[in-house]
N, C-alpha and C positions, 0 to 999 in steps of 0.2 A: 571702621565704618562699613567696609563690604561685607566682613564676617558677620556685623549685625544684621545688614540687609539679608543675606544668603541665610541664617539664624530666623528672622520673621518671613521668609520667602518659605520657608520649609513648614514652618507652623502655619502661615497661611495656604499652603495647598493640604497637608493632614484636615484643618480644619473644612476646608470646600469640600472634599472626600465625603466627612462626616456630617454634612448637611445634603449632599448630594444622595447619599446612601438613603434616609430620612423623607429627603423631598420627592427621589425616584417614585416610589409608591405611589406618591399624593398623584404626581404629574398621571399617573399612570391608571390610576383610578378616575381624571378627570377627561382624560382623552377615549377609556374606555365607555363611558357612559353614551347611553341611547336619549336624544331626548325625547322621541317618543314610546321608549318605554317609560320614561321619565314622568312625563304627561300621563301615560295611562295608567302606572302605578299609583301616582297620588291625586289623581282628578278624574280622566277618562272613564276608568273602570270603578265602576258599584263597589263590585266585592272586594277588589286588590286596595281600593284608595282607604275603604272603611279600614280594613284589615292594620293597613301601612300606618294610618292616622290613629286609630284607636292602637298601636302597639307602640309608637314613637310619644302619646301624649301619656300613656302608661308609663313609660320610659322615664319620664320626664318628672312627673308626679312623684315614681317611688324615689328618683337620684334626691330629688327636692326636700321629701321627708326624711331622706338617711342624711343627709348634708346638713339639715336644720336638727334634726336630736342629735346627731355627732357635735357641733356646735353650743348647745346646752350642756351636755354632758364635759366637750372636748375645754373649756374656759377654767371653771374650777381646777380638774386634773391636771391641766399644766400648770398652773398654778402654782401647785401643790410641790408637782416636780420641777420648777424650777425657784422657789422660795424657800425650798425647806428641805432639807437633806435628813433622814429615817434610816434606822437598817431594814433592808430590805429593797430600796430604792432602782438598784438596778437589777433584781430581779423581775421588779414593776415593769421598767423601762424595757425589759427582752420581753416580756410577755405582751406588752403592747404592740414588739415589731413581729411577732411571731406570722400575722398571716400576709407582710410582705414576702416572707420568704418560703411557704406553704405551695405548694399546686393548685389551682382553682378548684378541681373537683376533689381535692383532698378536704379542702375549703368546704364546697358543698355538704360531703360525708360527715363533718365535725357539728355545722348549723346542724344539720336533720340530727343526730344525737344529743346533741344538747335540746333543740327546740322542741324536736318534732314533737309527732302525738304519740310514741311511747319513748321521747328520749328524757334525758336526765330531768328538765323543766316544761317539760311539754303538759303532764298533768295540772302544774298551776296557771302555762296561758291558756288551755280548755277553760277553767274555769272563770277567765274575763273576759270568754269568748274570741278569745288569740288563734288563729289556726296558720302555722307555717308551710304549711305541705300545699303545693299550685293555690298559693294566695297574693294577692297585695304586700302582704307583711313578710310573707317568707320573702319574696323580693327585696322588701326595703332593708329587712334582716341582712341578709346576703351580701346586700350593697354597704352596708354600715360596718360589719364585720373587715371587708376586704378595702375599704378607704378608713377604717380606723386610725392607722398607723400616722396616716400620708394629714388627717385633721390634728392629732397631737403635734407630731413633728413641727408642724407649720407653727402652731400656738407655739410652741417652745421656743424658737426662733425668737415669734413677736415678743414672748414677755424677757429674755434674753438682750435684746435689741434695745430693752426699756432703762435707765440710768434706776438702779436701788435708792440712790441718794434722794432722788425728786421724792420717791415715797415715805422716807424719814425724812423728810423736812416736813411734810404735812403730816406725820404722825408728830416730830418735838412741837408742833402748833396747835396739838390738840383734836387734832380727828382721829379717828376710832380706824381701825383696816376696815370697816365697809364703805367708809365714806371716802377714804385714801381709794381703796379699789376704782367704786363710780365714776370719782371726778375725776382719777390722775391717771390709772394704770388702764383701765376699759380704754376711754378720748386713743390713749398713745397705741391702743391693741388694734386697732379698729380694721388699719390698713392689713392685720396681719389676719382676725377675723374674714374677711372677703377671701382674702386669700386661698386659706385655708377651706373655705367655703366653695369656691368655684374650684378648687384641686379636688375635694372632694368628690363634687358633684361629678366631676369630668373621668372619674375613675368610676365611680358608682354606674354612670352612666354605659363605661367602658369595659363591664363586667357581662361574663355569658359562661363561662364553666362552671362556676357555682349553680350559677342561677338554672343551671340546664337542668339541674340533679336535685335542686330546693324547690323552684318552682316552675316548671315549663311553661303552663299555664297559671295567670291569664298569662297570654304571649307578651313580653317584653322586644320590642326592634330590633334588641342581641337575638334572641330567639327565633325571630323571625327573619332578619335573614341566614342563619343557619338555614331554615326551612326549608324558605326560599330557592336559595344555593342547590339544595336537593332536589327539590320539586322544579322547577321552571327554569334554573339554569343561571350561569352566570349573570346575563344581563338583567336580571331582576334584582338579584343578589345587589350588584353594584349599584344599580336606583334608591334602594334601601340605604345601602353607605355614603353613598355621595351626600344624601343631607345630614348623615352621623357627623362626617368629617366638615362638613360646611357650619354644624354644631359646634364642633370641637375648634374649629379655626376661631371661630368667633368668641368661645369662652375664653382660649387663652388669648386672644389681642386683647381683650375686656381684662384680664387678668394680670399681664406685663403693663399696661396703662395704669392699674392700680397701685403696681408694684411700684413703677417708677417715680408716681404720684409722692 
């Protein structure tokens, strides 16, 4: 019984360490903050609050569009990779993890050659009036690109998660796999969708090396407090973070609530 104790006594201090190490930061960024520069960054001041406002609701906007076409796209593709076994299959599956394990600004360098306006497909999004280079799109581009991995992952989980059996019993009764899909395997995805949706979004959101080098402009809140940081100094810089992380605190409670839902 003591070897147990002194056994969970040692995993629970490694563990405090490792939440410690994690929460230092947070604690540290909230004791840092001004709140009247806080005040003036997003209310006070004319130009700093538009700036702060218009670059956080941007922010917000492109995570929103990468997280929803990731989510269209992300349903089918796991699908696929977890229903149905091809050759080929896990070369699929490495090429999907590829820009987990890439550098951001390598990240950057690959969008602009494939997207740009003279990279590999940039001459066909000209022509439906697509421009990646300091746009909207190249943003959301960016953002989609570098939460790809972390939207599949998640879906693969949820259709994994799913009993095969429930879906052959409603195919031996005569439904078709679209109507199987709808009523039985979508209802049981749902929890995994959100999921997979707010991870996305919270990485998308969490992104600024790409996006340094795809779209500076418009300013993205990653971007700007980079800027920030340069121009005006720490305590600006940290005004900008404190609502990133006050963002971020509230997607994931919103998130482990679903989970555990």
């Amino acid at each position: 019984m003591l070897k147990i104790e002194k056994f969970l006594l040692t995993f629970a201090a490694i563990a405090s360490l490792g939440i410690l190490f994690v929460l230092a930061p947070i604690i540290a960024l909230f004791i840092a903050l001004d709140p009247s520069t806080l005040y003036k960054t997003w209310i006070a001041d004319p130009l700093l609050s538009s700036q702060a406002r218009d670059a956080l609701l941007l922010t917000l906007e492109a995570a929103f569009a990468s997280s929803l076409v990731l989510t269209i796209i992300g349903i089918p593709l796991s699908y696929f990779l977890t229903r149905y076994s091809f050759r080929g299959k896990n070369i699929v599956e490495a090429i999907i993890d590829i820009p987990l394990m890439i550098p951001h600004a390598v990240a950057g360098i690959m969008i602009i050659l494939a997207y740009g306006r003279r990279g590999l497909l940039g001459p066909f999004l000209s022509l439906i009036g697509i421009r990646i280079e300091d746009s909207f799109w190249g943003i959301v581009a960016t953002m989609m690109f570098v939460s790809f991995p972390i939207m599949i992952d998640t879906l693969k989980l949820g259709y994994l998660s799913i009993d095969e059996s429930i879906e052959l019993v409603a195919r031996s009764m005569g439904a078709n796999r679209l109507n199987t899909f709808v009523k039985i395997t979508l209802p049981l995805l749902v929890p995994s969708i959100v999921a997979g949706f707010l991870l996305s979004w919270a990485r998308a959101v969490s992104e600024v090396g790409a996006i340094l080098i795809v779209a500076y402009y418009p300013k993205s809140i990653n971007i700007l407090v980079f800027e920030w940081f340069n121009t005006y100094g720490l305590k600006y810089a940290v005004s900008l973070s404190f609502v990133l992380v006050l963002f971020s605190l509230i997607v994931f409670i919103l998130l482990k609530t679903v989970v555990r839902k």
